[in-house]
C-alpha positions, 0 to 999 in steps of 0.5 A: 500500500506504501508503495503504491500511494508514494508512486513507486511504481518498480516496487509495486511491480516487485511486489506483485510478481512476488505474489503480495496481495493486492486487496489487503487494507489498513486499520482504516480499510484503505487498499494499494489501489485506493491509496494510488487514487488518494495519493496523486498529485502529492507524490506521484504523476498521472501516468505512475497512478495510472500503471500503478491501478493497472497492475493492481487490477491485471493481479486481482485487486478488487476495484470496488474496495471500499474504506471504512468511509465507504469510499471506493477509488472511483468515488475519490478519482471523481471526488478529487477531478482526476478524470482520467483516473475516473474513466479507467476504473469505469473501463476496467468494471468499477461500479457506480452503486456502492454508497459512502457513509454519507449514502453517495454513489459515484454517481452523485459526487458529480454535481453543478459544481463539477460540471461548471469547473468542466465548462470552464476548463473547455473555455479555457482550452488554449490549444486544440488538445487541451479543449479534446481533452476537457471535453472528454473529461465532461463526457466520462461525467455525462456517462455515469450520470447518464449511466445512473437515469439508465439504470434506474429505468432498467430498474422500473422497466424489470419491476413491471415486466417491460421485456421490450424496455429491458432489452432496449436497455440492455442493448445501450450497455447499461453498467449494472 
């Protein structure tokens, strides 16, 4: 976990081939691939979190961990505006559903705020790149708060029997 949350990425590598447990959590529920979501920008860049989450996962870690607060790292990569971070965890499977200790799901860190911020940041582009870059930050937020109205109407349509809105809903790729 240490060496996960200070960036070392040679050290997680050496860890992990010599079969460390990627799931085991401190005293306060804290796992490696939480605490490499925690730690950025303090100790690490973008690119180390990032293959630091990705040998994590590849060795088993459980990408929905939660902390004793009930955090999961998609809840901190969205809480903390590391997008990029966000959107990873979404590809790998992490979940939008499971509530903190304030019942919040992934889904509702993202407020006006948050989406503002994004707007902001688009108008602000200098470059083309940048502008790319801002606008796919605000379309992985759209997608989990899409993500969550989706489910919700999968929900209903299950709750009355609606097989025609089930499979419609299935067939946009819902993220149960």
């Amino acid at each position: 976990q240490r060496a996960a949350s200070q960036g070392h990425v040679a050290v997680v590598e050496f860890l992990l081939k010599n079969d460390a447990n990627p799931n085991l959590a401190d005293n306060q529920g804290i796992t490696a691939l939480i605490a490499a979501v925690m730690s950025y920008p303090s100790y690490q860049k973008l690119d180390a979190v990032q293959r630091i989450i990705r040998m994590l996962i590849a060795k088993g870690a459980n990408i929905d961990a939660i902390d004793n607060g009930g955090q999961t790292a998609l809840m901190l990569a969205i809480a903390t505006e590391l997008f990029p971070v966000a959107e990873m965890l979404l590809n790998e499977g992490a979940t939008i559903w499971p509530k903190n200790i304030y019942h919040e799901a992934a889904s509702d860190l993202i407020d006006e705020k948050t989406m503002r911020k994004l707007e902001q940041k688009i108008a602000a582009a200098k470059t083309d790149e940048d502008r790319k870059a801002a606008e796919h930050e605000a379309a992985v937020m759209v997608r989990i708060k899409g993500n969550e109205t989706t489910v919700k109407a999968f929900l209903a349509a299950a709750s009355t029997n609606d097989l025609a809105k089930i499979e419609q809903l299935l067939h946009q790729g819902i993220l149960i």
